[in-house]
Structure formats: C-alpha cells, structure tokens
ZAMARGU-4260 file (C-alpha; in steps of 0.2 Angstrom, whole numbers, plus 5000, padded with zeros to 4 digits):
<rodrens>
0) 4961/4923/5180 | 4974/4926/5193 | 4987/4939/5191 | 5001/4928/5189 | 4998/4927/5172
5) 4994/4907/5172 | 4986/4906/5152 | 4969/4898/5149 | 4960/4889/5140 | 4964/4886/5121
10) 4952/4888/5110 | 4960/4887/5092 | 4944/4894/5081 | 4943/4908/5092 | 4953/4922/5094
15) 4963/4921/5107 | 4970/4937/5117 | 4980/4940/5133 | 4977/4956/5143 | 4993/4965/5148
20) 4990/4978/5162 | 5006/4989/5165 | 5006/5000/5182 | 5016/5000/5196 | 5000/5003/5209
25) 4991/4990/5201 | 5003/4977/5203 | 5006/4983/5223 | 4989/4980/5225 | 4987/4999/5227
30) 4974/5000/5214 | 4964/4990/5206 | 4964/4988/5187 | 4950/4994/5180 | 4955/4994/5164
35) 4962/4977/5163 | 4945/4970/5168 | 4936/4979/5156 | 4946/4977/5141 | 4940/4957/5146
40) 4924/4960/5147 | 4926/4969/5128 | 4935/4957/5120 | 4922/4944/5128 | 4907/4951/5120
45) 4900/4942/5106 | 4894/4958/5096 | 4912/4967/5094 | 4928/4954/5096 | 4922/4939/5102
50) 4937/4933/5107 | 4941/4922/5122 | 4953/4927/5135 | 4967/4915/5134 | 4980/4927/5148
55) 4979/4942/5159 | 4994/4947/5169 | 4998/4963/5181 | 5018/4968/5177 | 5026/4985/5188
60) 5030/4997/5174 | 5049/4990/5170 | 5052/4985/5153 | 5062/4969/5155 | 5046/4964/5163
65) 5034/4970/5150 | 5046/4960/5135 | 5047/4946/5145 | 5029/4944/5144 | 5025/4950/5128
70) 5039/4935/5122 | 5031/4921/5131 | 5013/4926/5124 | 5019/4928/5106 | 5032/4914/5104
75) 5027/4901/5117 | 5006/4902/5120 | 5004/4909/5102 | 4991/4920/5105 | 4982/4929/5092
80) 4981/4946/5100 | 4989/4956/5115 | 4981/4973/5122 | 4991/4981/5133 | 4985/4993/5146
85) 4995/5009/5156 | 5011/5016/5154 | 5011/5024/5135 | 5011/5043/5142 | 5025/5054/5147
90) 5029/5051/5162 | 5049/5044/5163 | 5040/5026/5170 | 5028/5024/5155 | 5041/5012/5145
95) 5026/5001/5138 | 5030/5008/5120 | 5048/5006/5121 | 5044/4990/5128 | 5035/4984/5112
100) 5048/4991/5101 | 5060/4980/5106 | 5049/4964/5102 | 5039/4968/5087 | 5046/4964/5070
105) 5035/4974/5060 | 5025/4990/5064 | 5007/4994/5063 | 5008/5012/5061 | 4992/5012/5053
110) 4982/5008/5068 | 4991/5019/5081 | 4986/5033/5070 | 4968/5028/5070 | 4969/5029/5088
115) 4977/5046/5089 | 4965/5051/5078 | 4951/5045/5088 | 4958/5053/5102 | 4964/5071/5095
120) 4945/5072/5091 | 4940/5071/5107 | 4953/5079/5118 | 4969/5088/5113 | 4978/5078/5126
125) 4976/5064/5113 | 4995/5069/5106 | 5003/5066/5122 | 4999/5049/5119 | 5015/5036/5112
130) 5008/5019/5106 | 5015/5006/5097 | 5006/4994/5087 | 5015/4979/5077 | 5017/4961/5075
135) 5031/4946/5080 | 5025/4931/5071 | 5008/4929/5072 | 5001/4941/5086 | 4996/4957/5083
140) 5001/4967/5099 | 4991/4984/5101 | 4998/4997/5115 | 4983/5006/5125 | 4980/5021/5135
145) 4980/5017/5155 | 4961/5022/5158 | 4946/5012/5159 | 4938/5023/5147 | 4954/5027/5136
150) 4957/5010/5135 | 4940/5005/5129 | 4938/5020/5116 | 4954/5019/5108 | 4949/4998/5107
155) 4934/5004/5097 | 4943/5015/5087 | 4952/5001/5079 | 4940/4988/5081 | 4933/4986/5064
160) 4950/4981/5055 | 4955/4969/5072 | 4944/4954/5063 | 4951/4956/5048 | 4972/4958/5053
165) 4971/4943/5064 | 4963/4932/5051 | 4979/4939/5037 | 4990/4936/5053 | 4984/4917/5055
170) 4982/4916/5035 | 4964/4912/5038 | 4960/4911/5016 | 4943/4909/5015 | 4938/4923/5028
175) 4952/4933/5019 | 4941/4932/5003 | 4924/4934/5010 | 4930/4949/5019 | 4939/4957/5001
180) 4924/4951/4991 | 4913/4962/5004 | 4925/4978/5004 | 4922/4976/4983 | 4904/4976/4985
185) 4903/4992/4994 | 4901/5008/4984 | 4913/5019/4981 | 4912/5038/4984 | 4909/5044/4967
190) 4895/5056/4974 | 4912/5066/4982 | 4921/5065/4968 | 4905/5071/4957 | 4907/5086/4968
195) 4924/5088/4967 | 4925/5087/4948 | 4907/5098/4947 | 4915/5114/4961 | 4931/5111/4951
200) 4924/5117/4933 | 4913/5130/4942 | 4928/5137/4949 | 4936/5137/4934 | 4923/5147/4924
205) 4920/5161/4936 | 4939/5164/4936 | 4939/5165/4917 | 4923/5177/4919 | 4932/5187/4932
210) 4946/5190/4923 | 4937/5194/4906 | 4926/5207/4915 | 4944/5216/4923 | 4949/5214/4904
215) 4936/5222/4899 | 4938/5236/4914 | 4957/5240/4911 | 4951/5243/4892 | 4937/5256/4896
220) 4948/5263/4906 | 4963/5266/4894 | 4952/5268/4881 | 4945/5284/4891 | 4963/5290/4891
225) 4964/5288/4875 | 4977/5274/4878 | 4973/5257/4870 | 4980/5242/4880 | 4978/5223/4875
230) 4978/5213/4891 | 4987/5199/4889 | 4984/5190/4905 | 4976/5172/4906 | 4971/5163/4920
235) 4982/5146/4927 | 4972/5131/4920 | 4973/5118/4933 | 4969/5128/4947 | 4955/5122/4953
240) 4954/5130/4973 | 4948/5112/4978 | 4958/5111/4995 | 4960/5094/5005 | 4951/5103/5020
245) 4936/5107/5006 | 4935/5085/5004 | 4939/5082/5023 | 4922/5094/5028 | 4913/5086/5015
250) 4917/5068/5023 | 4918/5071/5040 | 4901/5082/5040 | 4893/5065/5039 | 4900/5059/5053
255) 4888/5058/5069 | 4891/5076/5079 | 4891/5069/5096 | 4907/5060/5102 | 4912/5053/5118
260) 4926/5060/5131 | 4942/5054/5130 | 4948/5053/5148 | 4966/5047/5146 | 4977/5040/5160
265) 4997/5032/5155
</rodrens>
C-alpha cells in the first residue's frame, strides 16, 4: 500500500483497520517507518487481530492533517479500527493526541491506562507518554507510541479487549453473547478473597491478644505500686491492616517475572 493513503480492499466480516504513521521524517522520506509496517504485519497475523488492512497513510506531524484523515477513515471508509503511530510524546510537534481529541466523541480512558500501565512496568519513561483512545461512530481509534517496539507492545497490551470493543462497536450480538457467556464461565478469585478475609480475622485476634497482655502488663505494674488501675482501652473493630498494596502483591506475584523493554520513541 502506497503512501498516499489510497483504502483497500473491503472485507465487511473482517475487521477492517487503517494504519496512521505520524512523523515529519517519515513522510520526507528521511526515515523509513518502521512502525507503520510492523503494526501491518500485527494486525495481519491470524493468531492475535486478524484483521485486514483496509488504509495506511504517512501524514507530517500537523494536526489539521492528522484530523483530516482520521475524519475520512471514520465517517467516509468506515473502518472498524485506526492505530495511529508517532507523535504522542513531549515534544512541541507531537500533536497526534490533540489531534484525536478534536475528532472522538467518546473516550476510551480505559485502554490508554492499560497502555500506561504496561509501559510504567517496563520503563519509567512510560509517563511521558500522552495517548488518547476513543470512538466517532463506529471506529475505535487507539493513539501509539512512535517506535517499532513501543508500538507493537503497547498494541499487546490492549489486545485482548480489541476483539471484543469492535464487535460492541459494530453491535455484533451473537459474538457479544458468546464472548459475556465466556467471561461468566471463568472463576472468580475467591482464593484472594479467602485470603483476604482469613489474614483479616488473624489480624484482628492478635491485636485483641496484644492488647489484653499490655492489659494485663499495666495491671501488674500498678498493682506493684499498690495502685489499682482498670484499663479501659479496646481495640478499633474493623481495622483489619489489609492494605490495597497487601491484594496487588498478592495478584501481581503471579504475574510472569520477565518483561520485555519498552523502548519508546513520540
């Protein structure tokens, strides 16, 4: 597929996905787009998108251009799904998020933050980047970072949900059902809320045993003095210690310890 942004073909049962590389070097020819390229190949492979790519166009990183594309994609070729590519950083040319803002309806906060996640867990230089998810019509558009490899990891970090928003966006019922009636098959954690509960009352006793025995401490004492002194200090019912960090370790220590590097590029 040219630059030029010519669409292709249309294949209604699939999803259908433009590719929108944002750089100023990259459209001059000075660069070539790595990312771009790759983020076709990924969309392409069977076993996570499967999607066909139905547009792919090179714009400089100017906004009137970015939205002028982004408007013929959603509104004229209908596409399904728009990943964007470059231009979400700091730098006072990265307008790609702006860009998005202006043409969205409705925001898609939730899968930004899965890509910030992601990326904080791999790099502290994850928070310095600004993406915008969110929808016009029927296309989800999703903003990613400028790298090959930033690209592609942040696309896997919200791959598993992409199925499943562009059949609700496409109001695709029966693959709606079979995909709740799955999520209601799987288990839920009750082993962590087990735990939770269990460390919770264990918590709980051995402050009411602490404080019986410095009861029964203080009274020794003042009865050593001859001065006999009724404590009437309980503990706080309720307070069971159990912090969101204690849950988060508990969940995130079954995580896979290796991660990959985030190498990000805007």
């Amino acid at each position: 597929m040219a630059a030029d942004g010519m669409v292709l073909t249309n294949h209604d049962h699939q999803t259908r996905v433009g590719i929108l590389t944002v750089s100023d070097s990259c459209f001059k020819n000075l660069a070539e787009d790595r990312s771009g390229v790759n983020l076709k190949d990924l969309v392409h492979d069977p076993s996570l998108l499967g999607g066909v790519i139905a547009a792919y166009k090179i714009v400089p990183d100017e906004i009137d251009e970015i939205k002028e594309t982004l408007l013929e994609w959603c509104d004229e070729e209908e596409l399904n799904l728009i990943l964007t590519t470059g231009g979400t950083g700091f730098a006072p040319r990265d307008v790609t998020p702006e860009a998005t803002r202006e043409v969205i309806e409705r925001e898609a906060p939730g899968m930004a933050l899965a890509m910030l996640m992601g990326s904080l867990n791999v790099t502290p230089l994850g928070m310095l980047s600004r993406p915008v998810c969110g929808i016009r019509g029927k296309t989800l558009i999703i903003n990613l970072p400028g790298s090959k490899k930033g690209s592609q990891e942040c696309f896997q970090f919200i791959l598993p949900a992409l199925p499943h928003a562009i059949d609700l966006l496409r109001e695709a019922t029966v693959r709606i059902k079979s995909t709740h009636a799955a999520l209601e098959q799987l288990p839920s954690p009750s082993s962590l809320l087990a735990n939770t509960h269990t460390n919770a009352h264990s918590n709980m006793h051995t402050m009411e045993r602490g404080t019986q025995c410095e009861e029964e401490e203080d009274e020794e004492e003042d009865h050593s003095r001859g001065h006999h002194v009724h404590n009437h200090h309980h503990p706080q019912h309720g307070s069971s210690h159990i912090t969101a960090a204690d849950i988060a370790a508990k969940v995130t220590g079954r995580r896979d310890a290796k991660r990959p590097v985030l190498l990000l590029k805007t």
